[in-house]
N, CA, C, O and CB atoms as a CASP TS submission, in Angstrom:
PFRMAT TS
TARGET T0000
AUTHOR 0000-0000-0000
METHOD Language model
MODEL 1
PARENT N/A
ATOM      1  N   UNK     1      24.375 179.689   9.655  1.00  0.00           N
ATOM      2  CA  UNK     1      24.840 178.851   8.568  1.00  0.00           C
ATOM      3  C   UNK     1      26.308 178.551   8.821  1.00  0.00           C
ATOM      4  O   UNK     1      27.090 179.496   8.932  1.00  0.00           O
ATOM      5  CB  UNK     1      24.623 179.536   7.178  1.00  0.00           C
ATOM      6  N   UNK     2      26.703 177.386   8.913  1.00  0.00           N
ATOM      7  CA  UNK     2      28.022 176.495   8.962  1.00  0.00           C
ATOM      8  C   UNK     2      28.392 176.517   7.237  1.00  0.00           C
ATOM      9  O   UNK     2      27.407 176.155   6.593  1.00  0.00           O
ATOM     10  CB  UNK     2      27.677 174.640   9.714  1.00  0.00           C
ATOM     11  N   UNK     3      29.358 176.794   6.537  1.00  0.00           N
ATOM     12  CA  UNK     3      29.894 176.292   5.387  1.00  0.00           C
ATOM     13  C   UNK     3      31.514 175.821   5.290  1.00  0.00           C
ATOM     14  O   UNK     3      32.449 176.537   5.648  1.00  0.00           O
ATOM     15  CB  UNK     3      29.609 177.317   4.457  1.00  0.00           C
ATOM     16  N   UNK     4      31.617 174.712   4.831  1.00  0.00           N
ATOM     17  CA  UNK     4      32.955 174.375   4.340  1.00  0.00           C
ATOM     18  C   UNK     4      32.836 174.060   3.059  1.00  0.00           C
ATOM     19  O   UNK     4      31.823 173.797   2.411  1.00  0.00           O
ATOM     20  CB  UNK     4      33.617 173.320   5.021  1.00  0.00           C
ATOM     21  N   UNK     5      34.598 174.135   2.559  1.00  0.00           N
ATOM     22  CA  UNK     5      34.422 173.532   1.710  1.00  0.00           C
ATOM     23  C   UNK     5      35.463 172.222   1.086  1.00  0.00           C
ATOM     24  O   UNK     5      36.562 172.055   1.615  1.00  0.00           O
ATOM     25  CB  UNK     5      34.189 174.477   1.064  1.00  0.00           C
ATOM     26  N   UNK     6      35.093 171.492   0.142  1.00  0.00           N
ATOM     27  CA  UNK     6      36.070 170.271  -0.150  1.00  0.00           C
ATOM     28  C   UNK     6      36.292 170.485  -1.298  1.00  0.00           C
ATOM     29  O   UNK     6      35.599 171.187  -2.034  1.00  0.00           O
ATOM     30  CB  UNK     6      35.652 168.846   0.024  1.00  0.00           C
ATOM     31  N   UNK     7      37.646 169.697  -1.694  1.00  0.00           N
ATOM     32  CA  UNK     7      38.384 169.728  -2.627  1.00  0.00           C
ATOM     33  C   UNK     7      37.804 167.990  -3.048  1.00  0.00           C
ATOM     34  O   UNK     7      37.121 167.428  -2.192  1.00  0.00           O
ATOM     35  CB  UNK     7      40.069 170.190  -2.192  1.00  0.00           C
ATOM     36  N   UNK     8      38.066 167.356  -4.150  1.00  0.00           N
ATOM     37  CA  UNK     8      38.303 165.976  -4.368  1.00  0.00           C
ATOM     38  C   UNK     8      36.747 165.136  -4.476  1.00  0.00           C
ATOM     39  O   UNK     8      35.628 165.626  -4.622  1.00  0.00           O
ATOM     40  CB  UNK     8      39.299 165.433  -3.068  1.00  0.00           C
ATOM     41  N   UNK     9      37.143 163.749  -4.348  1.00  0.00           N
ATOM     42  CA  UNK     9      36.179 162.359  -5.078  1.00  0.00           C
ATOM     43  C   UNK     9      35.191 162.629  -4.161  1.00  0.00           C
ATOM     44  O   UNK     9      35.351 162.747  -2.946  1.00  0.00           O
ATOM     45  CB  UNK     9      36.794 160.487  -5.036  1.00  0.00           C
ATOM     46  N   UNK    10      33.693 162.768  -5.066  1.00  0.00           N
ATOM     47  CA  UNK    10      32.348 162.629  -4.043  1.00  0.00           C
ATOM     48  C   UNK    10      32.341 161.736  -3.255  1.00  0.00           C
ATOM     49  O   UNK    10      31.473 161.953  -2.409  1.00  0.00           O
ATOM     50  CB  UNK    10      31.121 162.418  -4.587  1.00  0.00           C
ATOM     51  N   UNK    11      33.044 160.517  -3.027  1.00  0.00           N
ATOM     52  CA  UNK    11      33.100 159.688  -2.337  1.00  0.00           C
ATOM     53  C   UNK    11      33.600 159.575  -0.275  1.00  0.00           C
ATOM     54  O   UNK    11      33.509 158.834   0.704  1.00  0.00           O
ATOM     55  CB  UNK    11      33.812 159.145  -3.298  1.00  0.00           C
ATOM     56  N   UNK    12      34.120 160.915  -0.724  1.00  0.00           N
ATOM     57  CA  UNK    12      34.957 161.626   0.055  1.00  0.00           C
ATOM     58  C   UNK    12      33.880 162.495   0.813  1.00  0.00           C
ATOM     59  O   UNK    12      34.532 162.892   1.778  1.00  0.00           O
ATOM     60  CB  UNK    12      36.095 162.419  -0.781  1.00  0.00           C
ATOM     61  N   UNK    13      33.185 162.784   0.883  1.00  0.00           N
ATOM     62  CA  UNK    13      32.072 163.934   1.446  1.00  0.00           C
ATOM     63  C   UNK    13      31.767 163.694   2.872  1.00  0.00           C
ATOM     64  O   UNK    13      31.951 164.549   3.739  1.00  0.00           O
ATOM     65  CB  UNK    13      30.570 163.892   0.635  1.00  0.00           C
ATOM     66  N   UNK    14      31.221 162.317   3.132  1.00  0.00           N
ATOM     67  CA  UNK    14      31.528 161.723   4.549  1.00  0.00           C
ATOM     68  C   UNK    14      32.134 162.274   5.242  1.00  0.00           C
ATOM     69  O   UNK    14      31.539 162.556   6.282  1.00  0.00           O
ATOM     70  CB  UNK    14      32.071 160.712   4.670  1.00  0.00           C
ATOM     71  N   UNK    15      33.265 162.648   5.165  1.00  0.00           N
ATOM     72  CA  UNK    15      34.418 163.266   5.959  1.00  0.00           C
ATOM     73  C   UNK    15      34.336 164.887   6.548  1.00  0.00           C
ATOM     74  O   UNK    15      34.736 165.528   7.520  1.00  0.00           O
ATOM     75  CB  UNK    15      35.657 163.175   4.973  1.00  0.00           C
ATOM     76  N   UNK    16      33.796 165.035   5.692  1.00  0.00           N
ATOM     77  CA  UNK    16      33.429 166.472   5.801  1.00  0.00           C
ATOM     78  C   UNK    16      32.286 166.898   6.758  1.00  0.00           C
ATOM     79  O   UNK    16      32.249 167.873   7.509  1.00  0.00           O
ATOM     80  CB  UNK    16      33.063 166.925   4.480  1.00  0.00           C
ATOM     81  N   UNK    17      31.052 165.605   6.478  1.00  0.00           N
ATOM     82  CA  UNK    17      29.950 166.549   7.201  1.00  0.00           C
ATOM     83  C   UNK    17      30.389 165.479   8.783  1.00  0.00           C
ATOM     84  O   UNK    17      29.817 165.836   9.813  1.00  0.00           O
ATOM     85  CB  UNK    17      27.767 166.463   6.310  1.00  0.00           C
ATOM     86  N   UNK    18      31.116 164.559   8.859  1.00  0.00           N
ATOM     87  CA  UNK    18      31.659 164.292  10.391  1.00  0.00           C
ATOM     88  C   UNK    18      32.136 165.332  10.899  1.00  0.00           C
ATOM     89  O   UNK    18      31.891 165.777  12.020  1.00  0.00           O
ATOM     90  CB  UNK    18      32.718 163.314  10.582  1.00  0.00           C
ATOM     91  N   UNK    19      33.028 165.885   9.876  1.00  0.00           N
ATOM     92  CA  UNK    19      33.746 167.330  10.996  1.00  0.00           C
ATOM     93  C   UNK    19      32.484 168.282  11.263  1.00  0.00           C
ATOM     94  O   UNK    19      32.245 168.989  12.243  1.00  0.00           O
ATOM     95  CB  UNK    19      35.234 168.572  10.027  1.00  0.00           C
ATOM     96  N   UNK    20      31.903 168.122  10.332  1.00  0.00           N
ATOM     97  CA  UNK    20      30.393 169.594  10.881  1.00  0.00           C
ATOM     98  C   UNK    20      29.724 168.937  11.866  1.00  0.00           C
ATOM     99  O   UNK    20      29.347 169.731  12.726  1.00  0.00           O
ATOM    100  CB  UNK    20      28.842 170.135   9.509  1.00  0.00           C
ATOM    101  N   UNK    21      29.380 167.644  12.123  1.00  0.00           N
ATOM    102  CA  UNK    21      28.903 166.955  13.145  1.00  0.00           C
ATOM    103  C   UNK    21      29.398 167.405  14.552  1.00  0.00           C
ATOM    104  O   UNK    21      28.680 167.739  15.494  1.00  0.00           O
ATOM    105  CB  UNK    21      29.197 165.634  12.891  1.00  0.00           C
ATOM    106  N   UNK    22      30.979 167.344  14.515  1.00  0.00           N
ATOM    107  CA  UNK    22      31.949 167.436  15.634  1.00  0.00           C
ATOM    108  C   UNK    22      31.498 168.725  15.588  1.00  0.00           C
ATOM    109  O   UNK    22      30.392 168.736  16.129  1.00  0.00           O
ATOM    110  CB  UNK    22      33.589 167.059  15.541  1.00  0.00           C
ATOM    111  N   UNK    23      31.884 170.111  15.110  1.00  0.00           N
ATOM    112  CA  UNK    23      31.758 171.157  15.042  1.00  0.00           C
ATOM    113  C   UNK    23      30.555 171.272  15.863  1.00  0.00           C
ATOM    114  O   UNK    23      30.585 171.476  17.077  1.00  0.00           O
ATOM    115  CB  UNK    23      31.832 171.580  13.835  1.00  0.00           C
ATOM    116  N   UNK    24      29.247 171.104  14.998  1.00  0.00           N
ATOM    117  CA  UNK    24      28.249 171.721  15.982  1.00  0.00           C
ATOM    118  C   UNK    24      27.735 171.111  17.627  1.00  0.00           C
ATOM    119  O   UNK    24      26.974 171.566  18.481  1.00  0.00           O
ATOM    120  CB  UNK    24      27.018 171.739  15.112  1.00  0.00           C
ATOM    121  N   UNK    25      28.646 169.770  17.529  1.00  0.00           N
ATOM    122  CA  UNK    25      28.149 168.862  18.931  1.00  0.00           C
ATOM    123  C   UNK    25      29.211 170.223  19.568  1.00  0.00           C
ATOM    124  O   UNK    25      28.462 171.118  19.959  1.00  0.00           O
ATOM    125  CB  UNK    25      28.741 166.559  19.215  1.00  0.00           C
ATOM    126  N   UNK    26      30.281 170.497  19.714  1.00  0.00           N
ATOM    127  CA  UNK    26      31.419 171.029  20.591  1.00  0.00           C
ATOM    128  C   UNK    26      30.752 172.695  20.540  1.00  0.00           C
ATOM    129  O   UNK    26      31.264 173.509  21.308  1.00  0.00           O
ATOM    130  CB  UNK    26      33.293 170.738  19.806  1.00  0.00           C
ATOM    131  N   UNK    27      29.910 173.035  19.861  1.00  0.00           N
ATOM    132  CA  UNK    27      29.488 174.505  20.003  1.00  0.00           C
ATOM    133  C   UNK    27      28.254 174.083  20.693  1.00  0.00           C
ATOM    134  O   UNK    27      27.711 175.040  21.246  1.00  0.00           O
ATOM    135  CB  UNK    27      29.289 175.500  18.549  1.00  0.00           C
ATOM    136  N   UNK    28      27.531 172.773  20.866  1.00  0.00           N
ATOM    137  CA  UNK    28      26.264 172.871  20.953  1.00  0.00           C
ATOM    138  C   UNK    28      24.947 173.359  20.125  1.00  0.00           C
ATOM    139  O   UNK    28      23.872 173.550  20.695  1.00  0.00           O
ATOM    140  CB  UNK    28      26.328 173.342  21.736  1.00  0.00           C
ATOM    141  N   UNK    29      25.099 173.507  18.990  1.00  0.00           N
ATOM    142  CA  UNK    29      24.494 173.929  18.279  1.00  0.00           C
ATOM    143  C   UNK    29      23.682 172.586  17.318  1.00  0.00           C
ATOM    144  O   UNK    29      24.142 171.454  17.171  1.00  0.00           O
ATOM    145  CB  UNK    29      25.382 174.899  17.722  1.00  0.00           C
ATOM    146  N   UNK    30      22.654 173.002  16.874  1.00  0.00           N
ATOM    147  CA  UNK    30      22.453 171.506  15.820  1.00  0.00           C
ATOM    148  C   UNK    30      21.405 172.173  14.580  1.00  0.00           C
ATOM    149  O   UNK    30      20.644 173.135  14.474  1.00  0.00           O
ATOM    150  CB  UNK    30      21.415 169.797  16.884  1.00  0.00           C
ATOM    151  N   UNK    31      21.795 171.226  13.880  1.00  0.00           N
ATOM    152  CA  UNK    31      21.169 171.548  12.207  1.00  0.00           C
ATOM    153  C   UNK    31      19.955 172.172  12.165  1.00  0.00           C
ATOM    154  O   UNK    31      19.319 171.917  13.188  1.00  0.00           O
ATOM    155  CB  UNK    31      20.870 170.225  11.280  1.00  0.00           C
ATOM    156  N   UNK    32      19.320 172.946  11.341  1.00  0.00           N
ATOM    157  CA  UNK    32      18.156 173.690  11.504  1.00  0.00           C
ATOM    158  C   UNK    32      17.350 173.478  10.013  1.00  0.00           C
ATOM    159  O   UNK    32      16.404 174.211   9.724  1.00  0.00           O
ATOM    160  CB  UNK    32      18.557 175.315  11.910  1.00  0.00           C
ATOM    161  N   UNK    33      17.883 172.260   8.978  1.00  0.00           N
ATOM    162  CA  UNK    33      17.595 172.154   7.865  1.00  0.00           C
ATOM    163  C   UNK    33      18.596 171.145   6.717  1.00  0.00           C
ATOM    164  O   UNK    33      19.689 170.601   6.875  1.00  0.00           O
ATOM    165  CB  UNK    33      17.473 173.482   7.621  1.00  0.00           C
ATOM    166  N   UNK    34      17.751 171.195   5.660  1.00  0.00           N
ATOM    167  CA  UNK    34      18.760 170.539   4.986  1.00  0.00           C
ATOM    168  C   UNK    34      19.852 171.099   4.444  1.00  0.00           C
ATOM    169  O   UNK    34      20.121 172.291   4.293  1.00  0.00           O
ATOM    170  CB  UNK    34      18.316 169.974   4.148  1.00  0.00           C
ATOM    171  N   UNK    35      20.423 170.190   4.183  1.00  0.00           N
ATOM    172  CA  UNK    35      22.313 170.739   3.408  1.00  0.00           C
ATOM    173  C   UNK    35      21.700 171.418   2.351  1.00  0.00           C
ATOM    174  O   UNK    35      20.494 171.471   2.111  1.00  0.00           O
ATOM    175  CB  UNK    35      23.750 169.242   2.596  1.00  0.00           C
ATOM    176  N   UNK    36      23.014 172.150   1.477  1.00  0.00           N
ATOM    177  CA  UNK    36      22.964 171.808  -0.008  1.00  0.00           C
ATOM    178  C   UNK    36      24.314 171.847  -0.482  1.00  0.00           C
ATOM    179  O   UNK    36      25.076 172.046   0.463  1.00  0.00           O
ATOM    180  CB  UNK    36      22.078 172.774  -0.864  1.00  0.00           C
ATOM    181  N   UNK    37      24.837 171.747  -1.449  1.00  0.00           N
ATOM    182  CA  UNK    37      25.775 171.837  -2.099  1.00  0.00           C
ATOM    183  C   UNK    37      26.087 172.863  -3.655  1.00  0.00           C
ATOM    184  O   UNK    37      25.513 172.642  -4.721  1.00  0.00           O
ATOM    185  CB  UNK    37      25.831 170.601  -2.172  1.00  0.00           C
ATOM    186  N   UNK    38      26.856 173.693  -3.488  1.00  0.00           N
ATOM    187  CA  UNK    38      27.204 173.988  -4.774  1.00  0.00           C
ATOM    188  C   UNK    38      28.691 174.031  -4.880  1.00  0.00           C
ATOM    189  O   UNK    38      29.646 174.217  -4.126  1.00  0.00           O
ATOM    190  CB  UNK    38      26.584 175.226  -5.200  1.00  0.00           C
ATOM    191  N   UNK    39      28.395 173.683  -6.610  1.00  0.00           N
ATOM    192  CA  UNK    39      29.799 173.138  -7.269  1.00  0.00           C
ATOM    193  C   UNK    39      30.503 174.306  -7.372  1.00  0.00           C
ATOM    194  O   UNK    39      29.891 175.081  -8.108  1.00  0.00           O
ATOM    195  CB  UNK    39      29.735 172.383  -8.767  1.00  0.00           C
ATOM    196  N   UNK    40      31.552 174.784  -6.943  1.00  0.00           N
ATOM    197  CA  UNK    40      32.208 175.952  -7.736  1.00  0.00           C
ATOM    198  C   UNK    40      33.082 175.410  -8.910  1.00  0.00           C
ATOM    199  O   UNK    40      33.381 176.094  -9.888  1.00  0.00           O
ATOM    200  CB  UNK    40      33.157 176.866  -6.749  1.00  0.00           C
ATOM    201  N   UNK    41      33.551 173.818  -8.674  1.00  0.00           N
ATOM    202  CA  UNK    41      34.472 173.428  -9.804  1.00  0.00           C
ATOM    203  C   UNK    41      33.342 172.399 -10.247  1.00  0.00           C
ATOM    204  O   UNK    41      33.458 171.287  -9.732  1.00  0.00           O
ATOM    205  CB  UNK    41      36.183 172.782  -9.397  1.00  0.00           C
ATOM    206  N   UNK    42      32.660 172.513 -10.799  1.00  0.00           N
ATOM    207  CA  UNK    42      32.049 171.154 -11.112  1.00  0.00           C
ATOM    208  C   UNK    42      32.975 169.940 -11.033  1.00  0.00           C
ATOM    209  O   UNK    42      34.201 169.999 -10.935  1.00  0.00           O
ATOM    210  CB  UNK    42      31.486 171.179 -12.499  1.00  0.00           C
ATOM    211  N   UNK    43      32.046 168.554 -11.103  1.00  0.00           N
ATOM    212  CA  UNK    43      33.178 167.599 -11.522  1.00  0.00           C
ATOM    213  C   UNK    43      33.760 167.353 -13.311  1.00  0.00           C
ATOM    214  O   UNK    43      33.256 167.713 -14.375  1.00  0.00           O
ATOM    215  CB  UNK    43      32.570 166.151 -10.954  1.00  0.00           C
ATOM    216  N   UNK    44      34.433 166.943 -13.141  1.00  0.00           N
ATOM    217  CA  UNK    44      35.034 166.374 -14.585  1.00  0.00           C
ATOM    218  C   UNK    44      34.863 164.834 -14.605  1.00  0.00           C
ATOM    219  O   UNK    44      35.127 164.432 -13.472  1.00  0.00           O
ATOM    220  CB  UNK    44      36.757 166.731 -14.798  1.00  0.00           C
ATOM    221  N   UNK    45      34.559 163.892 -15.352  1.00  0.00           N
ATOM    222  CA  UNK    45      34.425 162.427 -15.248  1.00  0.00           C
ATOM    223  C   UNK    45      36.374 162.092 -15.150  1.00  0.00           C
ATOM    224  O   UNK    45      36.965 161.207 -14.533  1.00  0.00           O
ATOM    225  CB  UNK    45      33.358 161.650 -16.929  1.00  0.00           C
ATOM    226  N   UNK    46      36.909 163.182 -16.011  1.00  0.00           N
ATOM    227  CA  UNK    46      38.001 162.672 -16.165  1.00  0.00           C
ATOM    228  C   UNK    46      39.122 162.762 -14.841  1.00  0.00           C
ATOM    229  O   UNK    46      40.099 162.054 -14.597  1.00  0.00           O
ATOM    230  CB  UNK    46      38.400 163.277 -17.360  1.00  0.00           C
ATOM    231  N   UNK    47      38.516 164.006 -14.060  1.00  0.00           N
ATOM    232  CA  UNK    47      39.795 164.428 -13.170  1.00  0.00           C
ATOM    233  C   UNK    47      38.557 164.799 -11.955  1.00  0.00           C
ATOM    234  O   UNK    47      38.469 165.852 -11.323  1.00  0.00           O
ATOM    235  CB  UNK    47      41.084 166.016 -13.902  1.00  0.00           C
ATOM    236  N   UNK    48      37.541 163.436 -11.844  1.00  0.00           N
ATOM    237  CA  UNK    48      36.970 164.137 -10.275  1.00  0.00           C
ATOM    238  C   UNK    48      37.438 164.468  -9.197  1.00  0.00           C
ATOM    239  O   UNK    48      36.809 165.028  -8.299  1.00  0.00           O
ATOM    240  CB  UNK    48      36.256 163.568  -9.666  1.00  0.00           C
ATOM    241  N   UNK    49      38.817 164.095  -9.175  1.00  0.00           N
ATOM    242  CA  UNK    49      39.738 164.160  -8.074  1.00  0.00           C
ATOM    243  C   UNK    49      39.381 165.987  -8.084  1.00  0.00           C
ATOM    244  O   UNK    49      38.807 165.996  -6.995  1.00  0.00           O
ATOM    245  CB  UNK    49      41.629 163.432  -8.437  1.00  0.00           C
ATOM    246  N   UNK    50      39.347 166.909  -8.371  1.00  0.00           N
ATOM    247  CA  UNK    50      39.691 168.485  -8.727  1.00  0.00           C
ATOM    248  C   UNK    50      38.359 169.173  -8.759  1.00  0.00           C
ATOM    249  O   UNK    50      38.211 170.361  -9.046  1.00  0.00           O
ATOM    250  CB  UNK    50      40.494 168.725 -10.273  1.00  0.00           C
ATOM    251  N   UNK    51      37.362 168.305  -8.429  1.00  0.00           N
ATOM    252  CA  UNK    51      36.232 168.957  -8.072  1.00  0.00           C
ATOM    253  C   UNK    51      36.218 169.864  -6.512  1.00  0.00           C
ATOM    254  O   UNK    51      36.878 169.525  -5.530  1.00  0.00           O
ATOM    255  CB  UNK    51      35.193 167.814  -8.120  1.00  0.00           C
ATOM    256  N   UNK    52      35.283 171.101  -6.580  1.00  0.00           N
ATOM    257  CA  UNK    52      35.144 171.801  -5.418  1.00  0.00           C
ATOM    258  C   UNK    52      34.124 172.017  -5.028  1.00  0.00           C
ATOM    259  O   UNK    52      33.654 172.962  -5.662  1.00  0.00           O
ATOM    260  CB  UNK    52      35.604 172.740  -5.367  1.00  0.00           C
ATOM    261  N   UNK    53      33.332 171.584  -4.146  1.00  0.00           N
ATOM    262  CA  UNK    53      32.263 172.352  -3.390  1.00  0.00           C
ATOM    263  C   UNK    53      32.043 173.025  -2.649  1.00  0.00           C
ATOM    264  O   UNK    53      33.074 173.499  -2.173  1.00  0.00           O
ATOM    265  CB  UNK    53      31.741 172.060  -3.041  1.00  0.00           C
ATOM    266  N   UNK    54      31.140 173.400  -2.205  1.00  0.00           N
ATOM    267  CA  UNK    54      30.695 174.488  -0.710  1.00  0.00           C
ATOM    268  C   UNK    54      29.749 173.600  -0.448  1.00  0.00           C
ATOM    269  O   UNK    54      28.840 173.314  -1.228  1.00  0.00           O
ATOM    270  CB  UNK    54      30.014 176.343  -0.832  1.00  0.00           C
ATOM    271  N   UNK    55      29.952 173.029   0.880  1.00  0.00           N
ATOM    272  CA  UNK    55      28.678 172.438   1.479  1.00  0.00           C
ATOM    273  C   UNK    55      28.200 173.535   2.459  1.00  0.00           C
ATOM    274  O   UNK    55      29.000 174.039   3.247  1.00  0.00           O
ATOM    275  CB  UNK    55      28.934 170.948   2.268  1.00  0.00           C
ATOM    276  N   UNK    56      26.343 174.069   2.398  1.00  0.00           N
ATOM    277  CA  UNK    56      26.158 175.037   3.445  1.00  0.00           C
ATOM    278  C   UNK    56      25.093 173.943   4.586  1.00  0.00           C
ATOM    279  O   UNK    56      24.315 172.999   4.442  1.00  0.00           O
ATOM    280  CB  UNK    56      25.316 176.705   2.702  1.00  0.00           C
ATOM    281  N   UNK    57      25.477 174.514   5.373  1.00  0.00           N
ATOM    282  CA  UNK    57      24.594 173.640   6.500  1.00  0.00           C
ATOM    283  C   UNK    57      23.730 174.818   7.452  1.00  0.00           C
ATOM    284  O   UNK    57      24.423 175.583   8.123  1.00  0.00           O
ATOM    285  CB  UNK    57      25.819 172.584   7.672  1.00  0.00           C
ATOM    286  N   UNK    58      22.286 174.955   7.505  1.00  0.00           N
ATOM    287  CA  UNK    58      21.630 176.026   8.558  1.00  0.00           C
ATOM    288  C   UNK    58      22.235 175.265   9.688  1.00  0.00           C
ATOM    289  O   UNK    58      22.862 174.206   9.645  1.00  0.00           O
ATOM    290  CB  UNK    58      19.758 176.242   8.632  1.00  0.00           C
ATOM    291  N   UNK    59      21.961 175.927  10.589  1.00  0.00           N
ATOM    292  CA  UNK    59      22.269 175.790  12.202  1.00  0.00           C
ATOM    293  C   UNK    59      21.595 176.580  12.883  1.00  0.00           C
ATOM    294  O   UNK    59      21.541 177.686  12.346  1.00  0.00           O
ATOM    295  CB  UNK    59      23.605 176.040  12.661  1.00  0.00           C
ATOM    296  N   UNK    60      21.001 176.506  13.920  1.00  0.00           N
ATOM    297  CA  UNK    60      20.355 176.916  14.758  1.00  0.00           C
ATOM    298  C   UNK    60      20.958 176.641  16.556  1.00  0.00           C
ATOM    299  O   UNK    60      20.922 175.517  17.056  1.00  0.00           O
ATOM    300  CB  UNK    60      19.099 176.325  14.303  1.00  0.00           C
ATOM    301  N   UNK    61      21.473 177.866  17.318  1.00  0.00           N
ATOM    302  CA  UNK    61      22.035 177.630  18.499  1.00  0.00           C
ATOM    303  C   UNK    61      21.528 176.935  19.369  1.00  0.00           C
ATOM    304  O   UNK    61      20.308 176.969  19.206  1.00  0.00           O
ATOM    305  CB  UNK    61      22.270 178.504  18.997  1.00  0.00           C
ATOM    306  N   UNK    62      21.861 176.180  20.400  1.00  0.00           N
ATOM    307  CA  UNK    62      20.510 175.388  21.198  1.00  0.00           C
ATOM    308  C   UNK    62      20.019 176.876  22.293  1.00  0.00           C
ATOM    309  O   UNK    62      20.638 177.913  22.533  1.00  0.00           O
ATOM    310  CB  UNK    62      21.205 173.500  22.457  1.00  0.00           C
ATOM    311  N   UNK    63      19.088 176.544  22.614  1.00  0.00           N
ATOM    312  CA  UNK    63      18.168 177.704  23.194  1.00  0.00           C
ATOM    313  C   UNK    63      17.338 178.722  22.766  1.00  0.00           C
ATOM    314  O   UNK    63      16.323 179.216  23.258  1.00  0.00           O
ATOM    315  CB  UNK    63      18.727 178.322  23.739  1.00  0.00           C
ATOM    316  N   UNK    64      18.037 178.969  21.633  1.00  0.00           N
ATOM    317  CA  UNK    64      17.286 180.005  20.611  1.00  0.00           C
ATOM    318  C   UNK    64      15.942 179.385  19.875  1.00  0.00           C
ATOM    319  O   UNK    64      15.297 180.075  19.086  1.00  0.00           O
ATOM    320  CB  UNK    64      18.398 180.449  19.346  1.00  0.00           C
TER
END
């Protein structure tokens, strides 16, 4: 399991799973399932900017 996490606008998320993209191409490794997400800050309508998630990603090594 790969996890990061983001700060800010859902709009913004893109960014994030490019770097896990890069990440697992440069380890060789590739996805073994779907994402998910949990909120630790939920959003606010008013201040989505201050939302937090954990995106977890399975992974599976190549060869294994």
């Amino acid at each position: 399991m790969t996890v990061c996490v983001r700060v800010g606008l859902p709009e913004h998320a893109h960014l994030v799973t490019a770097k896990i993209g890069c990440f697992l191409a440069a380890n060789g490794d590739h996805l073994a399932g779907p994402s998910r997400e949990v909120f630790l800050q939920p959003p606010d309508l008013d201040r989505m900017h201050e939302a937090v998630v954990e995106i977890q990603f399975p992974i599976q090594a190549m060869g294994c």
